[in-house]
N, C-alpha and C positions, 0 to 999 in steps of 0.2 A: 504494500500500500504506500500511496506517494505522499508525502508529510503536504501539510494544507495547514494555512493560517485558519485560525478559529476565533479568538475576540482578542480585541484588547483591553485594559482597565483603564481607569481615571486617573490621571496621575493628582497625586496628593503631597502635601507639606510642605508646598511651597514658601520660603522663607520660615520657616518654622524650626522654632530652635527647641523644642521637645523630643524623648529621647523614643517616643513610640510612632507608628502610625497604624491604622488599617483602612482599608478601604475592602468593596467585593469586588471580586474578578467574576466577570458574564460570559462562563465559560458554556460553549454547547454539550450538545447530549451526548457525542461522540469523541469531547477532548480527552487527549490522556499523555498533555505534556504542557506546561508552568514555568516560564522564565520570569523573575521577577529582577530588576535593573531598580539598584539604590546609590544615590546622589548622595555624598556626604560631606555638608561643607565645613569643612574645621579643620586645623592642624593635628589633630590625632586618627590619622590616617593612617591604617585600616582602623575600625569601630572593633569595640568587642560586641557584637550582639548577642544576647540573649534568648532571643527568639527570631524565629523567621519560619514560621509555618504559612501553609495554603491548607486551608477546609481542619486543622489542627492537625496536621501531618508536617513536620519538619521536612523543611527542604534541604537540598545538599548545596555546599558552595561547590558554583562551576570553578575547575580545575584553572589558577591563575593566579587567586590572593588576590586579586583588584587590579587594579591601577589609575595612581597617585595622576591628579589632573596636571603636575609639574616631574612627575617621579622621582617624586620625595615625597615628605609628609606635611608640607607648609599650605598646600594649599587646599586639602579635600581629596576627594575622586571618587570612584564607580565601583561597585561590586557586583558580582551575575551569582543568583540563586536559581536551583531547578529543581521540578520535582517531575515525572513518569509516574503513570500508573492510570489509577482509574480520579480523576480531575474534573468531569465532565458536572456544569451544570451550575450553579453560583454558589463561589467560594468565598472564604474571608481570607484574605491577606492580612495577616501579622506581622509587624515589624518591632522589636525592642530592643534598645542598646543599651548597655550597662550606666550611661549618661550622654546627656544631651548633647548635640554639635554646636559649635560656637557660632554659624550660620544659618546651616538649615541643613533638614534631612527630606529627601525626596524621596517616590517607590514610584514604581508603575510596574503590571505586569500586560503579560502576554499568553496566550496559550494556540498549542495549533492540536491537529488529528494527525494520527500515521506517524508518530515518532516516537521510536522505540530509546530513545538515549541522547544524549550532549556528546558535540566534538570538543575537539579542547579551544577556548577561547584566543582569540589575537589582539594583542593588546598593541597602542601607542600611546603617545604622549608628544605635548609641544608646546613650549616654555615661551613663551612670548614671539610664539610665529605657529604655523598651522601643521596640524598634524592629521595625518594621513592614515587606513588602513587598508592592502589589500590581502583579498580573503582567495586563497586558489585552492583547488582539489576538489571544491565542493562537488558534489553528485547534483547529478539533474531531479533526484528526489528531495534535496534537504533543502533546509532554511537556513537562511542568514539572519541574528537575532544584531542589532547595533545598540549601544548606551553608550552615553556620554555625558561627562559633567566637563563645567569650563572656572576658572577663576571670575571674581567681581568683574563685572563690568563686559566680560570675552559674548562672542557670538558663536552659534552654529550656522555652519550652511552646508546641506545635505547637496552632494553632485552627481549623485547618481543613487536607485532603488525607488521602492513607494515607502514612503512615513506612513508610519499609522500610531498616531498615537499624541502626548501632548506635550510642548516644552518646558 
């Protein structure tokens, strides 16, 4: 079976400096895979969290430890959670850190059909100029999942794929 995008979630916590979030994820009847993508703005980069469930099933961190939106720890960055299995149908997202970010903590998820597992994530980073990723080997059956955080004031601009979801 050929993996298929399935919904996305709301993204939440915008500028919020609390050390939790949840939102539900409007997953369909047939999901049975959960990438959640978290923004963490603060110099103590990576987060210890606490929690990171979907539907109260602990998720796994995708293979990577994050990465630092400067790669270090001065500025924040991104972390990828996932979960497989049976997902299908609306879920709660749980997020909690052992304490708050000094900016804000973001989430949003994703889920699709037909995906039995996580490749291993590719990371970049770019310190005061643009950073780049490309993704090769991919199968004509998988997905490409993208997150990203940026420092105060930084922009995104997406140059190629479909967005689906919120900044």
């Amino acid at each position: 079976m050929a993996v298929a995008f399935d919904a996305v979630g709301s993204s939440v916590g915008h500028d919020t400096t609390t050390a939790s979030l949840s939102w539900t994820h409007p997953g369909g009847a047939s999901a049975n895979a959960v990438v959640v993508g978290i923004a963490w703005g603060s110099t103590s980069f990576p987060p210890t969290l606490t929690t990171i469930t979907c539907g109260g099933t602990t998720m796994t961190a995708l293979p990577s430890g994050g990465q630092a939106s400067d790669n270090g720890t001065g500025n924040g960055g991104v972390l990828l959670y996932g979960i497989t299995g049976s997902v299908s149908g609306n879920q709660t997202i749980q997020i909690t850190a052992s304490a708050a970010p000094g900016n804000e903590l973001i989430g949003n998820s994703i889920s699709f059909t037909g995906a039995a597992g996580f490749g291993t994530p590719v990371k970049a980073f770019g310190l005061s100029a643009s950073a780049s990723a490309t993704v090769t080997g991919v199968a004509s059956t998988s997905m490409v999942v993208g997150a990203e955080c940026h420092g105060t004031n930084g922009t995104c601009t997406y140059t190629a794929g479909t967005k689906r979801g919120d900044d």
